[in-house]
C-alpha positions in Angstrom: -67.4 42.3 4.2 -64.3 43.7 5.1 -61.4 44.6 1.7 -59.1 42.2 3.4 -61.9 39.3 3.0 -62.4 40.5 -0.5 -58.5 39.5 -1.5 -59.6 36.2 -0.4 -61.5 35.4 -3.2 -60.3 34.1 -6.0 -61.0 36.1 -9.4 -62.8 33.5 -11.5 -65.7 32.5 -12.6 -68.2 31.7 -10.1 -71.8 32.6 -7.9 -72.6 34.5 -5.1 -75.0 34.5 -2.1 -75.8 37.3 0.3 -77.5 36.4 2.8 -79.2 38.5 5.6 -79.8 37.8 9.5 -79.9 33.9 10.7 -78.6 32.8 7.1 -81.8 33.8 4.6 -80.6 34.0 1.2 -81.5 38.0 0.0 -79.7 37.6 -3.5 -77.9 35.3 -5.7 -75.8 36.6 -8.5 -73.2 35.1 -10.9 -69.8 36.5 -12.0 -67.1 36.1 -14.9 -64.5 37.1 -12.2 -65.7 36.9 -8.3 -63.8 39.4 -6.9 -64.2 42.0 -8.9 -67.9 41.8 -9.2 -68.4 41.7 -5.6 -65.7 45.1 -4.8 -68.0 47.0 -7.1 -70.7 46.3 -4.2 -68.1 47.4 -1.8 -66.7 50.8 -3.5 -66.8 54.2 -1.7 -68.2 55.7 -4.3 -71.1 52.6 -3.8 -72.9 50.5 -6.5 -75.1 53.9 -7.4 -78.4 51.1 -7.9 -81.5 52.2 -5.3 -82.2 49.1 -4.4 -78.4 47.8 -3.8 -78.6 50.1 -1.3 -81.4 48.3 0.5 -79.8 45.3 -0.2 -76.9 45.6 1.1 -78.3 47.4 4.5 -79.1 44.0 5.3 -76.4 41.4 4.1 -74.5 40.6 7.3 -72.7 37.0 5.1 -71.2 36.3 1.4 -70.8 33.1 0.2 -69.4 32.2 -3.1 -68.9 28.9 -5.3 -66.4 28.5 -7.7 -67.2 27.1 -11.4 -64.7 26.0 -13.8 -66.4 28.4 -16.8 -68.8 31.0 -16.8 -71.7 28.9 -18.0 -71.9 26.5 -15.0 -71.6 29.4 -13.1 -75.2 30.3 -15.2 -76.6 27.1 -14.5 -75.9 27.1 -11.0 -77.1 30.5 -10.3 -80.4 29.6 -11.5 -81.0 26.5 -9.7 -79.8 28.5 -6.5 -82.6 31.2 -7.5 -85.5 28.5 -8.0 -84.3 26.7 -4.3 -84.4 29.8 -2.3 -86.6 32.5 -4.0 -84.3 35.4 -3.0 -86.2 38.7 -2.1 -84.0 40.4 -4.4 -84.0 38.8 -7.5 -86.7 38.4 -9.8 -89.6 36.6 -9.2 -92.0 35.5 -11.9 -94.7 34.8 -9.3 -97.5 36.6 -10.9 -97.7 34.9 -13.9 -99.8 32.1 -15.3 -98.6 28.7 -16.7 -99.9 29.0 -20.6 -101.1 25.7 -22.2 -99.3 23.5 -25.0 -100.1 20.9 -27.0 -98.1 17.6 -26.9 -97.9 14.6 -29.3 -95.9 11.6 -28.8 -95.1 10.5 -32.3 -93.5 7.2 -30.8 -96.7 5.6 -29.3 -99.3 3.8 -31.1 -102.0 5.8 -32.5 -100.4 8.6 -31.5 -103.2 11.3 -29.6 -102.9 15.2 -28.5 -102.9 15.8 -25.3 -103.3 19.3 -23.4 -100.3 20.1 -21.3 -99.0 23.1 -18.7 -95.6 21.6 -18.4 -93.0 21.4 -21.7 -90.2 18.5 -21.2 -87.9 17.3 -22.8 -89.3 13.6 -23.6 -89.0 13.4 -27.1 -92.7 14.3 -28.0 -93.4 17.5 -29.9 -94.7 20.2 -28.3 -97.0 23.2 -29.9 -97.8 26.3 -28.9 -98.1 28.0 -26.0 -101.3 28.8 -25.5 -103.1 31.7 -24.0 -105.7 29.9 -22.5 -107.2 26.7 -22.3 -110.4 27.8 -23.7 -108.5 28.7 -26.8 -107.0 25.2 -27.2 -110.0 23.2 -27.3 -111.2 25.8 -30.1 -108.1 24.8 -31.8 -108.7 20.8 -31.0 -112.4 21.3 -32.2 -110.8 22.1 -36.0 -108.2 19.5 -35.7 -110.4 16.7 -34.8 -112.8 18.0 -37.5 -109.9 17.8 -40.1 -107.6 15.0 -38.9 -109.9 13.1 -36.0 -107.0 11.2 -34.2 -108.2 9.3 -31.0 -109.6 11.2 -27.9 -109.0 8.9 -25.0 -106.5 6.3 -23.4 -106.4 3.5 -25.9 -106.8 0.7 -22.8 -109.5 2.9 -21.8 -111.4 2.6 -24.9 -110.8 -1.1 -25.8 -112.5 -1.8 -22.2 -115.7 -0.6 -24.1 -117.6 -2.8 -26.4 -118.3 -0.2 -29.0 -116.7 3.0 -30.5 -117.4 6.0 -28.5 -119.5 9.3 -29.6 -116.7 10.6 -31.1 -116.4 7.7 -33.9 -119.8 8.5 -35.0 -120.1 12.4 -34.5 -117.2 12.0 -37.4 -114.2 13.1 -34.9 -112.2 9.8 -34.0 -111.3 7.4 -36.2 -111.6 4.7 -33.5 -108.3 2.7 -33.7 -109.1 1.3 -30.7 -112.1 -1.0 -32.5 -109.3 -1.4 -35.6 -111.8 1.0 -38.0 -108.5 2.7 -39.4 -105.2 0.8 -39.4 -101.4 2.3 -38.5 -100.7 4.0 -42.4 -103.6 5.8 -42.6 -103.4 6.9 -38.9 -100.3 7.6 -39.4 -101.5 10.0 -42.0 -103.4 11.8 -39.9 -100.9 12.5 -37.5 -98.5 13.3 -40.2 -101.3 15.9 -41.0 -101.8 17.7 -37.4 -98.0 17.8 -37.3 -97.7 19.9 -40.3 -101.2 22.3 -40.1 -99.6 22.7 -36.1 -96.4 23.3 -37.2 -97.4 26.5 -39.4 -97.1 23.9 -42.6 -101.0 24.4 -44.0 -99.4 24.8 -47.6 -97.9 21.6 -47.6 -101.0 19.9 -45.8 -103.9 21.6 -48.3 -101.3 20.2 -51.6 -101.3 17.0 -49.9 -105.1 16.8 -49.4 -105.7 18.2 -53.1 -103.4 15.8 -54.2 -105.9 12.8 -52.6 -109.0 14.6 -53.3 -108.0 14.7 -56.9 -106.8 10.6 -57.1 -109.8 9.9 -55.0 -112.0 11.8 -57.7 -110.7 10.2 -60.6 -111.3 6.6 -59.2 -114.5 7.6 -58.4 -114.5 7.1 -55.2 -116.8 10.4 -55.0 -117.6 9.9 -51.1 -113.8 10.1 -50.1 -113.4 12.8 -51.9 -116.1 14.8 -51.2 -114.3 14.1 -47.3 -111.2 15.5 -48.2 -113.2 18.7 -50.1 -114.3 19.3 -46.4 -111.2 19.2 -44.7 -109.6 21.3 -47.0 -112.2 24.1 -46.8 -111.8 23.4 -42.7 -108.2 24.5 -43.3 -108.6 27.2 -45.2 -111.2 28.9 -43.3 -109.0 28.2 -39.6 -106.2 29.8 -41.5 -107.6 32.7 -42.9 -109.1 33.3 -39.2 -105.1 33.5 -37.9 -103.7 37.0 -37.8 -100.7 36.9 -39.7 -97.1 38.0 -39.4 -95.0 38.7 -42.4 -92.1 38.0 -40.9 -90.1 34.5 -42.5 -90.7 31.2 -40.9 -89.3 29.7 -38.1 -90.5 29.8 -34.4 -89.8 33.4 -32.8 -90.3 35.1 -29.5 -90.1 38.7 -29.7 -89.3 40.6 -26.0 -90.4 44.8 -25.5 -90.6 46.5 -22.2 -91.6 49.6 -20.9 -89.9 51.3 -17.9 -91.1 54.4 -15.7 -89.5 54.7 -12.6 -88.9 51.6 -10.4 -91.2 49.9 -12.1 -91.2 47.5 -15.5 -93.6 46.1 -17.5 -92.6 43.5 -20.3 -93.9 42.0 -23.5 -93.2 38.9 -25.0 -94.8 38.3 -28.1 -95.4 34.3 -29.6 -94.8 33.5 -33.6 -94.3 30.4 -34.7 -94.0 30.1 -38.4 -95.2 33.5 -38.9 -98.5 33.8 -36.9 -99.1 35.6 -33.6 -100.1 33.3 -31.1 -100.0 35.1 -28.3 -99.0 37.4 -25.6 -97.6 37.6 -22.1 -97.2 40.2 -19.9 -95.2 40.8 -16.7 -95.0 43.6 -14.3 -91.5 43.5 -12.1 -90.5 46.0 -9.2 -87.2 46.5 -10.5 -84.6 49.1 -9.7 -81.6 47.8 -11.3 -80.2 48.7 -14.7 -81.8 47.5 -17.7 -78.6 45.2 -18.8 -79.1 43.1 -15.7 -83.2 43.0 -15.7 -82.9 42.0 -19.4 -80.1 39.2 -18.3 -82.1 38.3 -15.3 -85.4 38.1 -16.6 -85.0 35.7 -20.1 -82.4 33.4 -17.7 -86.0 33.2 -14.5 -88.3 32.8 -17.5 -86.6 30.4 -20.1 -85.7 28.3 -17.0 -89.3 27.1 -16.6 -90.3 24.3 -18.6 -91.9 26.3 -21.3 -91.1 26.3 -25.2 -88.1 27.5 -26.2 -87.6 29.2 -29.8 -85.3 29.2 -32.9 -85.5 32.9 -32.3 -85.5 35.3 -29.5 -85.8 39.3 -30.4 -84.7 41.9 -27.9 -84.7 45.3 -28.0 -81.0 44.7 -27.1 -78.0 42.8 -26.4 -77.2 42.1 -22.7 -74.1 41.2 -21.6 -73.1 38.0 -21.7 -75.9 36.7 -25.1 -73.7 34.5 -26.9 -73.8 32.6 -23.5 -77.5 32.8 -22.8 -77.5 31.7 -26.7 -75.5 29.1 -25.9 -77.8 27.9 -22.7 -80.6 28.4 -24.7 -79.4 25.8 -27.4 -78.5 23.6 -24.7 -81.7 23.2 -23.5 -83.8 22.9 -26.8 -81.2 20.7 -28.3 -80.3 22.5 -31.2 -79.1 26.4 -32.2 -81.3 29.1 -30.7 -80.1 32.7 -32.1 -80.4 35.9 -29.7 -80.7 38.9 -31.9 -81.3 42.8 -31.5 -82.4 43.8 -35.0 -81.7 47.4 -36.0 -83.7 47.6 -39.0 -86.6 45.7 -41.3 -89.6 43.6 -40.2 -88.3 42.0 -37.4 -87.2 45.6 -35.3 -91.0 46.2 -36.4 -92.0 42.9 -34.2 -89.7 44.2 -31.4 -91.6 47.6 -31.7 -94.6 45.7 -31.6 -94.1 44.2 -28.1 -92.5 47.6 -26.9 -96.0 48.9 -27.7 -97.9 46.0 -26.1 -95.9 46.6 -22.5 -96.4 50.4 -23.1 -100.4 49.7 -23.0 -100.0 46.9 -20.9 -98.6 49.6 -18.1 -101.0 52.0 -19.0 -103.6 49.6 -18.3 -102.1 48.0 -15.1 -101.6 51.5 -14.0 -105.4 52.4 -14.1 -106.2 49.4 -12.4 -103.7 49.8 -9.3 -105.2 53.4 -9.1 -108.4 51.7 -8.4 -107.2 49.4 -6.5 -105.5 51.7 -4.2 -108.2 53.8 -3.9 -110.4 50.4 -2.5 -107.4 49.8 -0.3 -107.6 53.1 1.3 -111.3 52.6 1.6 -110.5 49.2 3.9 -107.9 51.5 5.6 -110.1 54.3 6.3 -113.5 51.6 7.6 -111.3 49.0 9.6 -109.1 52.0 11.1 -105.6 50.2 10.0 -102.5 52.1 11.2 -100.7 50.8 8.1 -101.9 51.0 4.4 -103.0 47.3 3.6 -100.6 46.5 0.5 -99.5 42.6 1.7 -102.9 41.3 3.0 -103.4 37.5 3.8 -106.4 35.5 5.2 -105.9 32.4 7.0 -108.8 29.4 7.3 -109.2 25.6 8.4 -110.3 22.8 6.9 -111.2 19.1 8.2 -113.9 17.3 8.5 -115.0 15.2 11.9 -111.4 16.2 13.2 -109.6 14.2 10.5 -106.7 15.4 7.7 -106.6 18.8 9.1 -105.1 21.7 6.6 -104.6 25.3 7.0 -104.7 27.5 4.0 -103.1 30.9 3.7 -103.8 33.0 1.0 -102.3 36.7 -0.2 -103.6 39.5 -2.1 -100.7 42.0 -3.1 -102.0 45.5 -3.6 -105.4 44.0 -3.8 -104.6 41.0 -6.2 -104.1 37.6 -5.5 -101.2 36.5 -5.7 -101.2 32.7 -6.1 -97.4 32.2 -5.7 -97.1 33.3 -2.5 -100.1 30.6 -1.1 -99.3 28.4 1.4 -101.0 25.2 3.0 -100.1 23.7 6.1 -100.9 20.3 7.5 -101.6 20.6 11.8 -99.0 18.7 13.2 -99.6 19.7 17.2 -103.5 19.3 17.2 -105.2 16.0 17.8 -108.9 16.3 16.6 -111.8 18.8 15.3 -110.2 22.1 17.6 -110.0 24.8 15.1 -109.0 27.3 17.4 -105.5 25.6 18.0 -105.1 24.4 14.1 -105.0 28.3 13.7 -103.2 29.0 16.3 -100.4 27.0 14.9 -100.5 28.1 11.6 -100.3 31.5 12.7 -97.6 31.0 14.9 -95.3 29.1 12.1 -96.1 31.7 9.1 -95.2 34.7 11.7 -92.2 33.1 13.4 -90.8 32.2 9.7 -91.7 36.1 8.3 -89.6 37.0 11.1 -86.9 35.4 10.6 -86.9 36.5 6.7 -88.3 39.6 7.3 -91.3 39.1 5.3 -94.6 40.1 7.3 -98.1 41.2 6.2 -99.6 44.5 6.6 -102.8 43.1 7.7 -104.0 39.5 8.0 -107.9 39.4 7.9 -109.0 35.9 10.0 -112.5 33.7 8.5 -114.5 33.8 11.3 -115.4 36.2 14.3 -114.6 37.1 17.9 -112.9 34.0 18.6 -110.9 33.6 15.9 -109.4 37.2 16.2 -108.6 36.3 19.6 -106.5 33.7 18.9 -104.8 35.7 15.9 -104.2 38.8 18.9 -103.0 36.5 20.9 -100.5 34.8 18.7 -99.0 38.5 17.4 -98.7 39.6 20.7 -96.9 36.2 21.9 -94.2 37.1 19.3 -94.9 40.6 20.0 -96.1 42.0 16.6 -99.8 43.5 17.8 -97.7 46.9 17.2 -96.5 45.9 13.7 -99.7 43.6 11.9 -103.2 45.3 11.9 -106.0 42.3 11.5 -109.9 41.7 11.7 -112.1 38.8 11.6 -114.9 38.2 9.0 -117.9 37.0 10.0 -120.0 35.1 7.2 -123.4 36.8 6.7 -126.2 35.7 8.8 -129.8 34.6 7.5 -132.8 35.9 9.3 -136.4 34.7 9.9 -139.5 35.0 10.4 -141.5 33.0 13.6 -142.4 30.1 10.5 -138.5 29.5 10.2 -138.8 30.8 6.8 -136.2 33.3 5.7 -136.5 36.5 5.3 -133.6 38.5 5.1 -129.7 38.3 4.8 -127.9 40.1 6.6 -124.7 41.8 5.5 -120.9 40.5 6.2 -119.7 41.7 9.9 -116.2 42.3 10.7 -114.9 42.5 14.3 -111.6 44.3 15.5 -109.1 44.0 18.3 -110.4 46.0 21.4 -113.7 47.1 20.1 -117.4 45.7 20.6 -119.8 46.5 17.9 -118.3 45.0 14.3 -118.0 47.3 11.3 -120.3 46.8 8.1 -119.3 48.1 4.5 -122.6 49.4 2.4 -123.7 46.6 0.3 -121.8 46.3 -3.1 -119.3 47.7 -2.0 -115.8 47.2 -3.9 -114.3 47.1 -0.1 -116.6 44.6 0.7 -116.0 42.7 -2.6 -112.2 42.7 -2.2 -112.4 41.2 1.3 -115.1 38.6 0.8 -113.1 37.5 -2.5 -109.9 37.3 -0.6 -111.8 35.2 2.3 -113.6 33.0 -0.5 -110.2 32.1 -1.9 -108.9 31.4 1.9 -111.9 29.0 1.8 -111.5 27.7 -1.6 -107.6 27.0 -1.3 -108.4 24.9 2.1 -111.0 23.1 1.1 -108.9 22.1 -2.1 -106.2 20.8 0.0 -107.8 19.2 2.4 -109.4 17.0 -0.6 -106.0 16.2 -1.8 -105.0 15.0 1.4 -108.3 13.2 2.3 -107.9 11.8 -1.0 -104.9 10.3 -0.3 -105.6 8.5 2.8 -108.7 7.3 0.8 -106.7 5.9 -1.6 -104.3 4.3 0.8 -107.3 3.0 2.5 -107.7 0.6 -0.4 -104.5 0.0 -2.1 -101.7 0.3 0.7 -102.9 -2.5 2.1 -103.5 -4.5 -0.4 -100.9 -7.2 -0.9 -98.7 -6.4 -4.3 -99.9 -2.8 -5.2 -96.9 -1.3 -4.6 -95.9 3.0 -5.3 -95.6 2.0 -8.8 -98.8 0.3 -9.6 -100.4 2.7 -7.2 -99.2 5.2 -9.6 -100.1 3.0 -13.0 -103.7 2.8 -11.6 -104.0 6.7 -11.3 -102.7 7.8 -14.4 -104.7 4.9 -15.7 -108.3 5.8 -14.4 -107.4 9.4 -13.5 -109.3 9.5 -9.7 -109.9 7.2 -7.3 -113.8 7.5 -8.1 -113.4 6.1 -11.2 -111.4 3.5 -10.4 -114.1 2.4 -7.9 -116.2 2.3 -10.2 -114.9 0.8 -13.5 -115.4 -2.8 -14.3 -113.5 -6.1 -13.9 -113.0 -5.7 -17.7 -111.7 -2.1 -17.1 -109.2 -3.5 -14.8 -108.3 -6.8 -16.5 -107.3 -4.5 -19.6 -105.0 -1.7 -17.4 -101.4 -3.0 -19.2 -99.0 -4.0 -17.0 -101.3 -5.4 -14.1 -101.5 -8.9 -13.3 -104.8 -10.8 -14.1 -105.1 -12.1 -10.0 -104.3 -8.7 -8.4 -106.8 -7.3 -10.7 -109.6 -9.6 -9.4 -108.6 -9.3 -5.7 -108.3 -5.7 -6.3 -112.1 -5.3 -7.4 -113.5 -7.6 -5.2 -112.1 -5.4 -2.2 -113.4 -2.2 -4.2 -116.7 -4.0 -4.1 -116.6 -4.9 -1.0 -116.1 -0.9 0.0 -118.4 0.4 -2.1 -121.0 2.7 -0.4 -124.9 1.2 -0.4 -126.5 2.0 -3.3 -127.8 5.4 -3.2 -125.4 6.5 -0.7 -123.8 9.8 -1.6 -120.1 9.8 -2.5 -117.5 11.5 -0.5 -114.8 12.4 -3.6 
């Protein structure tokens, strides 16, 4: 961009996009004043950032966007960012989504339900999470304390009795009427509160009963509510505690050496550690805008957001990512650098979990690099294999075709980067030209943004790699992509058929006759099979999806009056088409919302589908 083009923008608030050759967006950034953010790119003496440098070696356009104030121009960098993924800004994409728990106080007979996604819907939301595991622990005391209802209410009304749960002790079965609204209500009144970080006021409440329901003599009650307060006390005193106020609070610490970062962000709520995340960024900014960039890419998802959010500092611009912040939880969030006292202690804390977290990561990439240079070494790659991907197709009989391509970054999956592709050229069971076409779409499209693999390994053997070789020297790349084909293991016998030995995993390469074998057990060989497995296991996961769409459609599309939306009732309803097959007339008569009429024609056609009895199912 030329100085002259510069004086053409105005000098307000507003966003920016660079983009690189045939329009890819390489970076988005925002700007109190336009112009003079983007001269500092331009300046003889130049932006003085490493990886600016590489950045702007390959802009060739700027576009901007006015805003009115600095916060929309905020918000509308951030949706930019989550619609075109620039290469240059962060990306989250190694992380996991952590689990919540949500409660809908406005239902009837409110339940808890485990979620991935935190919206704003006017239920309460608790946690996160670290793993799913560790929220059905916590479910397993709450259903022992307080046992609210496990299931879909219409669910359970379509059965003639209470289920297990009701007489293990852990539901109170408002679906049969065994506990009315109050004293439900109670309950949920009570998982609110011991959730919340409020066991004080839940254990007076219970003493409180226990004591009434003592003096009454009403021994039995009692000796229930006894129970559920030694339940609480013990799942309390099993909580590692922070000493650090009330209040929800997420506490941020990093760790920088070199290019490369590594931050912490620590989970309170009402003074106990929940948990921990950690997240390694390639980063050669400064730390103002990594700090700025990285709270607005992460409290953007739909994840909980805080009273309290502890940093080691201030960026610039945190009365405005306080005021975002605030917008999006609906009341006042505070961003905070304490100096002094407990909470600087919390932000040491997390400063000291990315320190060891780095450590850690760093031991493990040494490893891994050292596996990586074994695969270079045995499959004779001209380049060191740091982006690998593995390609595979799915059908079955020729029908809802899918290709599945998978990634392993410096030999670790990485998830966000998977992609599926539905053949749109090939008629039929013709593997050969499904991959073909996949492999011609993911290389033309790295081409155009510059984003290629080192190696791409191919599941399946000499005729696969010959159409991968013949597709990256079409778009002439055999000089630039090194790639071998895995051939599975095969099974050897004896003249009685029976078998006798397996053989190891073969792998074939461009130009050369005999295939190459890794010694048993070895961590080569495990990387590549594991990346191959998930090539396999990420196709045959979409092609289920797919096929069990069309299944679906099968039987509702064209079915007179099941429109998207009770298509979509009937789902959520049953969960899976298989068990919507199989539920009862009663089952469907009680799904709310759905007529009595279409729910006899509907299960008379599921009836008349329905595979011959012991017939295998296909879902």
């Amino acid at each position: 961009m030329k100085d002259f083009e510069l004086k053409k923008i105005p000098d307000v608030p507003g966003v920016y996009l660079m983009k690189g050759a045939e329009g890819a967006v390489l970076y988005v950034g925002k700007a109190k004043r336009l112009r003079q953010r983007l001269r500092s790119y331009f300046s003889e003496t130049g932006d003085g950032r490493a990886q600016i440098r590489f950045l702007m070696a390959r802009v060739q356009e700027i576009e901007t966007i006015v805003t009115d104030t600095e916060k929309e121009a905020l918000i509308l960098e951030n949706t930019l960012i989550k619609k075109h993924r620039p290469r240059y800004n962060i990306n989250l994409r190694d992380d996991k989504t952590y689990v919540s728990l949500r409660l809908d106080p406005r239902e009837d007979f409110p339940a808890l339900e485990i979620v991935r996604q935190v919206r704003r819907d006017g239920a309460l939301y608790f946690g996160p999470f670290s793993s799913s595991s560790a929220v059905r622990e916590t479910l397993k005391e709450i259903y022992r304390i307080f046992p609210l209802r496990h299931y879909p209410l219409a669910r359970c009304r379509a059965r003639g009795r209470p289920c297990l749960f009701y007489q293990i002790g852990q539901c109170s079965a408002p679906c049969h009427g065994r506990i009315d609204a109050a004293a439900y209500g109670e309950l949920v009144d009570g998982v609110t509160a011991l959730l919340s970080g409020r066991e004080s006021e839940v254990l007076d409440r219970l003493r409180r009963r226990m004591l009434a329901a003592s003096g009454e003599m009403r021994f039995e009650e009692a000796a229930r509510l006894r129970d559920q307060i030694r339940a609480i006390e013990q799942t309390v005193e099993r909580q590692k505690v922070v000493t650090v106020g009330g209040g929800d609070q997420d506490v941020l610490g990093w760790h920088r050496q070199g290019g490369e970062v590594e931050v912490a962000l620590l989970f309170v709520r009402q003074g106990q550690l929940l948990a921990r995340r950690v997240y390694a960024i390639d980063w050669k900014f400064d730390e103002d805008e990594l700090l700025g960039a990285f709270l607005q890419e992460y409290y953007s998802r739909e994840v909980v957001i805080p009273d309290q959010l502890l940093l080691p500092r201030l960026p610039q611009g945190a009365e405005l990512l306080a005021e975002w912040l605030s917008e999006r939880k609906g009341r006042k969030v505070e961003v905070v650098a304490p100096q002094r006292g407990a909470r600087r202690e919390l932000v040491a804390l997390a400063e000291r979990n990315a320190q060891e977290s780095f450590r850690e990561r760093g031991s493990r990439r040494e490893a891994r690099e050292a596996v990586l240079e074994g695969i270079q070494r045995a499959l004779q790659l001209r380049r060191f294999p740091r982006r690998m991907e593995c390609y595979d197709i799915s059908n079955v009989q020729g029908s809802h075709s899918v290709g599945s391509q998978v990634v392993a970054l410096d030999g670790e999956p990485a998830p966000g980067d998977y992609r599926q592709y539905q053949i749109r050229s090939v008629e039929g069971s013709d593997d050969y030209a499904a991959l073909a076409e996949v492999l011609r779409r993911r290389l033309s499209r790295g081409l155009r943004e510059e984003s290629l693999p080192d190696f791409i390994l191919i599941d399946g053997g000499k005729g696969q790699l010959g159409v991968l070789t013949a597709v990256l020297a079409e778009l002439e790349l055999g000089e630039r992509i090194d790639c071998a084909g895995i051939a599975k293991s095969r099974v050897l016998a004896n003249v009685r058929g029976k078998a006798v030995e397996r053989s190891e995993e073969r792998f074939f390469l461009p130009g050369r006759k005999n295939p190459v074998r890794f010694p048993a057990g070895s961590p080569e060989l495990f990387m590549l099979e594991r990346l191959r497995d998930e090539a396999h296991r990420f196709a045959l996961s979409q092609h289920r999806k797919r096929r069990g769409k069309a299944l679906l459609g099968s039987v509702l599309l064209d079915l007179p009056g099941i429109g998207p939306a009770r298509r979509k009732l009937l789902l959520k309803h049953f969960g899976s088409l298989r068990r919507l097959r199989e539920a009862p007339l009663d089952a469907l008569l009680a799904v709310p919302g759905f007529p009595e009429e279409l729910a006899r024609r509907l299960f008379a056609v599921l009836r008349e589908q329905a595979p011959p009895e012991g017939a295998k199912s296909g879902d």
